[in-house]
Structure formats: structure tokens, C-alpha cells
Backbone as a printed PyTorch tensor [residue, N CA C, xyz], in Angstrom:
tensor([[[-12.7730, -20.7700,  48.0180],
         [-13.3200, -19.4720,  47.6850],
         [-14.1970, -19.6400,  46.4350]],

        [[-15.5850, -19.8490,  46.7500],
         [-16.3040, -19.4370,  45.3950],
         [-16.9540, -18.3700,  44.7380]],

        [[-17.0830, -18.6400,  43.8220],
         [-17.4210, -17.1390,  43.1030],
         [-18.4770, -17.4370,  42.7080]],

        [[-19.0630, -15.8330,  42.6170],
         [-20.5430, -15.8980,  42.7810],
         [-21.1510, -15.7350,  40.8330]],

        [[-22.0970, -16.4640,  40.5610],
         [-22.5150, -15.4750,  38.9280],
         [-22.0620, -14.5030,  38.2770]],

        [[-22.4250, -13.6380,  39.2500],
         [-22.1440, -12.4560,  38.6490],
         [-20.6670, -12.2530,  38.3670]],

        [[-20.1660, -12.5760,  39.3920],
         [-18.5960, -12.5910,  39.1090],
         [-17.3540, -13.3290,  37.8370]],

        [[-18.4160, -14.4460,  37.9480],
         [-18.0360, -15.5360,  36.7520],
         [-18.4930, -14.5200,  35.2430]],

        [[-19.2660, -14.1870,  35.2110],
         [-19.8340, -13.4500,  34.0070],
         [-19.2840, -12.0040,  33.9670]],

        [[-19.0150, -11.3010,  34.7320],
         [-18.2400, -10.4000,  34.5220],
         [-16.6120, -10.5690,  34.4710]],

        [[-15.8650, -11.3790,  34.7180],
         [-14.7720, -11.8830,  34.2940],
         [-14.9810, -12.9360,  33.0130]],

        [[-15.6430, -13.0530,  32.3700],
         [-15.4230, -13.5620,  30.9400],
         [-16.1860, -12.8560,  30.3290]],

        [[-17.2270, -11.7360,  30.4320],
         [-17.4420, -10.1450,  29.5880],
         [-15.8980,  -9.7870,  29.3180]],

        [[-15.2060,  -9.3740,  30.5950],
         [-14.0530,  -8.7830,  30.5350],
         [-12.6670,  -9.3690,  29.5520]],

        [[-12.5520, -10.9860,  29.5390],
         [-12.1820, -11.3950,  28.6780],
         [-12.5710, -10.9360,  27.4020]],

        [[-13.8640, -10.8990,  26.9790],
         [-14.4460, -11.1400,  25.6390],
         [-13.7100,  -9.5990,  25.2100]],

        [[-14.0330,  -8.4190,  26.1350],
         [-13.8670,  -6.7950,  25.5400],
         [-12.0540,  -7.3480,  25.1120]],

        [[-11.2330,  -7.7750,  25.9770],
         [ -9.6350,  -7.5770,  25.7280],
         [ -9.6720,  -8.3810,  24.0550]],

        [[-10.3570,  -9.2410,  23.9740],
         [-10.5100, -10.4180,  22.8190],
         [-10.7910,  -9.5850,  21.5980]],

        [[-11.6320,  -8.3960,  21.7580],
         [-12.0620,  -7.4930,  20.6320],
         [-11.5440,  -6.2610,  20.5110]],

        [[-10.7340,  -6.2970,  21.5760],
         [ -9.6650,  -4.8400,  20.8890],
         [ -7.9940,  -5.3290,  20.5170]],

        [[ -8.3190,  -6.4310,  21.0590],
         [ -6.9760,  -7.3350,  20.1520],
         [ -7.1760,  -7.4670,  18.7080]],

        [[ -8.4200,  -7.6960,  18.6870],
         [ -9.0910,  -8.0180,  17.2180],
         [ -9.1740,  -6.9080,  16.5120]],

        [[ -9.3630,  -5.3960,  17.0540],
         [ -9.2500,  -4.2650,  16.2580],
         [ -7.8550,  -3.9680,  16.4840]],

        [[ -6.6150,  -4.2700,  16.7070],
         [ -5.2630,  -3.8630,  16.8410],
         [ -4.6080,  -4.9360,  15.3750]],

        [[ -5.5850,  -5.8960,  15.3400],
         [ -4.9410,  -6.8200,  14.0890],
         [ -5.3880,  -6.3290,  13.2260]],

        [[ -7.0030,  -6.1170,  13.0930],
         [ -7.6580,  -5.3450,  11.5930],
         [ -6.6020,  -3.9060,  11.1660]],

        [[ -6.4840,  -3.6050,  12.1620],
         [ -5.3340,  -1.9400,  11.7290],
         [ -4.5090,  -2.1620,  11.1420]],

        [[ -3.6250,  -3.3980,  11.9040],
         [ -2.5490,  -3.5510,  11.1080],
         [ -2.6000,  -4.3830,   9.7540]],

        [[ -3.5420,  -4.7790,   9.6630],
         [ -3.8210,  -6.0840,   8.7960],
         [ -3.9790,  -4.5900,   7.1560]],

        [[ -4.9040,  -3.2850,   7.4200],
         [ -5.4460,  -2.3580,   6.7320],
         [ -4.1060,  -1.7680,   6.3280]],

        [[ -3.0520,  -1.5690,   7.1340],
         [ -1.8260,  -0.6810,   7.2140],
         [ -0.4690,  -1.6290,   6.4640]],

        [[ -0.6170,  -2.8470,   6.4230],
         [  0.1130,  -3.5210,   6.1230],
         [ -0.1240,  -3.8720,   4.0590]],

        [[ -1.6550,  -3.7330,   4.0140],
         [ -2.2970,  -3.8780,   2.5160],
         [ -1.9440,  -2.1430,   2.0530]],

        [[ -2.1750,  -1.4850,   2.8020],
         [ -1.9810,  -0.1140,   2.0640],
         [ -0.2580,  -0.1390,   1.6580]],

        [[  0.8010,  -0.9220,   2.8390],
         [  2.1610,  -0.6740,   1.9100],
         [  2.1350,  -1.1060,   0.7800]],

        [[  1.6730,  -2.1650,   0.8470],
         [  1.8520,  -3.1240,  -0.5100],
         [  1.2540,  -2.7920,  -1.5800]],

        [[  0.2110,  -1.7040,  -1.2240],
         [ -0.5100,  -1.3520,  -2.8960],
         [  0.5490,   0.0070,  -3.3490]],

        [[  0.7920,   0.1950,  -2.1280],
         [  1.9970,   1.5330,  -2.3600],
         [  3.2660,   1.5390,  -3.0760]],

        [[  3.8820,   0.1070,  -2.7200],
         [  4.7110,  -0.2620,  -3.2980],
         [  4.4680,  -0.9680,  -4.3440]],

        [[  3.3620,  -1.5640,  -4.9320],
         [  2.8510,  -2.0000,  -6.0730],
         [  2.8040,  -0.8780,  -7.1490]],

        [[  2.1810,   0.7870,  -6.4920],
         [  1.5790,   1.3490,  -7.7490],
         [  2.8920,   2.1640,  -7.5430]],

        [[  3.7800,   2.7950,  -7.4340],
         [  4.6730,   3.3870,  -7.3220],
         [  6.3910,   2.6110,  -7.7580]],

        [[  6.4990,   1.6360,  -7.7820],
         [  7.6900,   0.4950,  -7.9410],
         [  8.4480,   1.4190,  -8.7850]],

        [[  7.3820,   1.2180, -10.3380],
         [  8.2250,   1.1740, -11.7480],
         [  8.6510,   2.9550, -11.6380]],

        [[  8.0960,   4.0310, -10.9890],
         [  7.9970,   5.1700, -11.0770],
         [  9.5430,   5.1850, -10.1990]],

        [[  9.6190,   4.6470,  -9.2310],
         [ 10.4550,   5.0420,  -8.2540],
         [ 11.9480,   4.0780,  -8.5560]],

        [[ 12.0280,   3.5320,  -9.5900],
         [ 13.0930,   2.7920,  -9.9150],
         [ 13.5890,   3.4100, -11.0960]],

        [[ 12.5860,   3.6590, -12.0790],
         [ 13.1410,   4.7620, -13.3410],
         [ 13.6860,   5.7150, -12.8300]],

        [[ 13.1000,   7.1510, -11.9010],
         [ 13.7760,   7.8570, -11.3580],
         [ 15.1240,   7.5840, -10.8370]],

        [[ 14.9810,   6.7060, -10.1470],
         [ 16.6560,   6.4480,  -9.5130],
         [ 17.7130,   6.0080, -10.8640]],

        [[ 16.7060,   5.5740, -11.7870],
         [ 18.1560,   5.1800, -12.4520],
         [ 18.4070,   6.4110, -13.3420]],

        [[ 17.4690,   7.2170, -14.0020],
         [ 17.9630,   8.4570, -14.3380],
         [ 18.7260,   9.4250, -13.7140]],

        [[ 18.2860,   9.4810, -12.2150],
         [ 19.3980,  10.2330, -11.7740],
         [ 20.7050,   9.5950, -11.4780]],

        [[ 21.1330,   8.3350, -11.4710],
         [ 21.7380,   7.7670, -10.9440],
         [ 22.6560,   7.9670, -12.4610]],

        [[ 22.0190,   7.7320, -13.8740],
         [ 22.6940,   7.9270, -15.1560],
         [ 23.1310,   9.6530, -15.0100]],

        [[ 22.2530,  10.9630, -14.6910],
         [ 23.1440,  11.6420, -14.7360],
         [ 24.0500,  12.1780, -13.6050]],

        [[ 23.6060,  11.4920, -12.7000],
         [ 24.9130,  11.7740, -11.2750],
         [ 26.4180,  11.2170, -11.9370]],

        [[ 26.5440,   9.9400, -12.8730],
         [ 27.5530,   9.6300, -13.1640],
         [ 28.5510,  10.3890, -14.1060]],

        [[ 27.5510,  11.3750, -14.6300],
         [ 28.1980,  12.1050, -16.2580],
         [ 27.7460,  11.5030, -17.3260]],

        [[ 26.8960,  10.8020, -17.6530],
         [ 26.4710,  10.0840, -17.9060],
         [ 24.7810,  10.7640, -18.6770]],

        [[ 24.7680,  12.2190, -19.2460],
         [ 23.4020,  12.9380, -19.3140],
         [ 22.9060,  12.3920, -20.5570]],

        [[ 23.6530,  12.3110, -21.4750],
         [ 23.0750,  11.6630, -22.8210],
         [ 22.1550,  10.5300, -22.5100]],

        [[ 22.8230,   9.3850, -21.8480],
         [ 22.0860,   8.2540, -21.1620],
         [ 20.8230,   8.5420, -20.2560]],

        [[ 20.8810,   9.4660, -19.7520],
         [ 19.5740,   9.6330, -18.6570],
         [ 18.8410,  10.6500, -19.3300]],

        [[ 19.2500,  11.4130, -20.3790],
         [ 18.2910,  11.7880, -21.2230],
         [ 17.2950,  10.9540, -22.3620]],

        [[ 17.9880,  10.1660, -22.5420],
         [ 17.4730,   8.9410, -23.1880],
         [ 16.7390,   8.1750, -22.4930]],

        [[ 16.7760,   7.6950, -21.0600],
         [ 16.2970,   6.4910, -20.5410],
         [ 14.8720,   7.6110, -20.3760]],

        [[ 15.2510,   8.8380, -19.6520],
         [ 13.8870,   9.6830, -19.5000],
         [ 12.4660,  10.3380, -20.6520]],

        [[ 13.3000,  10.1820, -21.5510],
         [ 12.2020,   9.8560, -22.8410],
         [ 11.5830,   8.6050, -23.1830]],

        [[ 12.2690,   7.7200, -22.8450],
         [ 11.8920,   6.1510, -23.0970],
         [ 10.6940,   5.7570, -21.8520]],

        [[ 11.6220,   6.2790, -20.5620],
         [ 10.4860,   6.0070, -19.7750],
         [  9.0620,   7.1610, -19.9760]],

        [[  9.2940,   7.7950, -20.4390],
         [  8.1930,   8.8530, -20.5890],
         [  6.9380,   8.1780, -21.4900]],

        [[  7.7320,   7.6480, -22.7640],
         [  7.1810,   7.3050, -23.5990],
         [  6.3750,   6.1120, -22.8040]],

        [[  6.9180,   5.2010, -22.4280],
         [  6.0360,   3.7650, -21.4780],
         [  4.9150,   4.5850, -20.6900]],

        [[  5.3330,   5.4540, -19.7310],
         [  4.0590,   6.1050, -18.6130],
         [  2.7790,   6.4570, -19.7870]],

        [[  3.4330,   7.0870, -20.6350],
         [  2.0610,   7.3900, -21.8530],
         [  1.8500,   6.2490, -21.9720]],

        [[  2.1010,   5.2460, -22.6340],
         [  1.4080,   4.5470, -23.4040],
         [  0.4030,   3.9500, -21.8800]],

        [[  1.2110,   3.3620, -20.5910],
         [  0.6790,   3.1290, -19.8680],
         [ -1.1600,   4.0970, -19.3990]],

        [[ -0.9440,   5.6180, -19.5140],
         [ -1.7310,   6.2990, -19.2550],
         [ -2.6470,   5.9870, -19.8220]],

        [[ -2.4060,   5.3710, -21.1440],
         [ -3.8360,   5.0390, -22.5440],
         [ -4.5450,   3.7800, -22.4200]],

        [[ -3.6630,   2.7820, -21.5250],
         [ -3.9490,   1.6760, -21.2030],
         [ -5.1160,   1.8130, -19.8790]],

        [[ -4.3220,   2.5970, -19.3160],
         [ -5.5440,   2.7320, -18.1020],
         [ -6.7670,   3.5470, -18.3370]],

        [[ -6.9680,   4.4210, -19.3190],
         [ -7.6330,   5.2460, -20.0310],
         [ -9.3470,   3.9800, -20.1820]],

        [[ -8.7350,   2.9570, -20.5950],
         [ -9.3380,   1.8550, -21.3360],
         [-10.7020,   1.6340, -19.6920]],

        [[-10.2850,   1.4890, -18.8020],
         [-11.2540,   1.2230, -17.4600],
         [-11.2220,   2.0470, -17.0100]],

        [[-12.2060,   3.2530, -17.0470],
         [-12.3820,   4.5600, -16.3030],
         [-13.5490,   4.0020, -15.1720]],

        [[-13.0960,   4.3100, -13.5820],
         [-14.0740,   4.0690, -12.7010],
         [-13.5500,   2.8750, -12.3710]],

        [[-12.7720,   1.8560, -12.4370],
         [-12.6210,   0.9400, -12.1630],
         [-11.6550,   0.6790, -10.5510]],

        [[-11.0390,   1.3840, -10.7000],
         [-10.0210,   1.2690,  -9.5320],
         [-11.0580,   2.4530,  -8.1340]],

        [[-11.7240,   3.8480,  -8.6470],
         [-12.2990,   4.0280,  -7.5260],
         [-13.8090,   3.4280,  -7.1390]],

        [[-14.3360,   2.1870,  -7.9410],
         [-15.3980,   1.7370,  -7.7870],
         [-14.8530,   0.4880,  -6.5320]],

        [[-13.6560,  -0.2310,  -6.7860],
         [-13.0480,  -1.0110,  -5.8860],
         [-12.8580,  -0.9470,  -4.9680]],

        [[-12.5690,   0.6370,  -4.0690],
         [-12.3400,   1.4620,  -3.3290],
         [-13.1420,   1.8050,  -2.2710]],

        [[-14.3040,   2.1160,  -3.3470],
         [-16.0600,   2.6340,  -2.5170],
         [-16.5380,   1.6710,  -2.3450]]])
């Protein structure tokens, strides 16, 4: 049974299309997989202080989680002044 040109070339078109939406099913995930990680990058220190403040006053423990929550307060400021320093920098990276 041989196959004719056209046939040969439209069965490896048809290859090539499956080849490039495989290739856009990896870019997605490849986009979706960098967005956790910046998520969990810029959020970490925020979402670990919280837990331990509440976790200090779930125990009875309010003096302590009143304290850790000023301390951490105090870091996010200073942090805020630090980032203050490169304005445009993170949405120039972006665009």
C-alpha cells in the first residue's frame, strides 16, 4: 500500500500541529509553575510571621505575640524603605 504526497505531507503537517500544542501545554505550565514560586518567594516571610503570631496568641501566650507583631512590623517597615530605594524596578521586569 503506497501513499501518495499528499498523504505523506499531510500526516507529518498533522504531526507537526500535535508537536505545537504539546509545546503550548508545557509553556503554560512552565508560566504557572514560575508564578508559584514567585508567590511563594514574595509572600514566605509574611505568611510565617502571621502563623507564628497567631500561633503565640492561640497558646495564651498575648504578651509574646504582641511583641513578635511589633518586631515584625518594625522589619516590614524597614523592609518598605528598602524597596522604596528601586521605584519601577520590579514593574519594569514585568512589562
Amino acid at each position: 500500500m503506497m501513499m501518495t504526497g499528499k498523504a505523506v505531507a499531510r500526516r507529518l503537517q498533522m504531526r507537526c500541529r500535535r508537536g505545537a500544542v504539546m509545546m503550548e501545554y508545557v509553556v503554560i505550565a512552565v508560566l504557572i509553575a514560575v508564578a508559584c514560586v514567585i508567590a511563594v518567594v514574595v509572600f514566605n516571610r509574611s505568611i510565617i510571621r502571621s502563623s507564628d503570631v497567631a500561633a503565640k496568641a492561640a497558646t495564651g501566650r498575648g504578651v509574646r505575640a504582641g511583641e513578635a507583631a511589633q518586631i515584625y512590623q518594625a522589619d516590614t517597615e524597614a523592609d518598605i524603605k528598602e524597596a522604596e530605594k528601586f521605584p519601577g524596578k520590579l514593574s519594569d521586569a514585568v512589562d
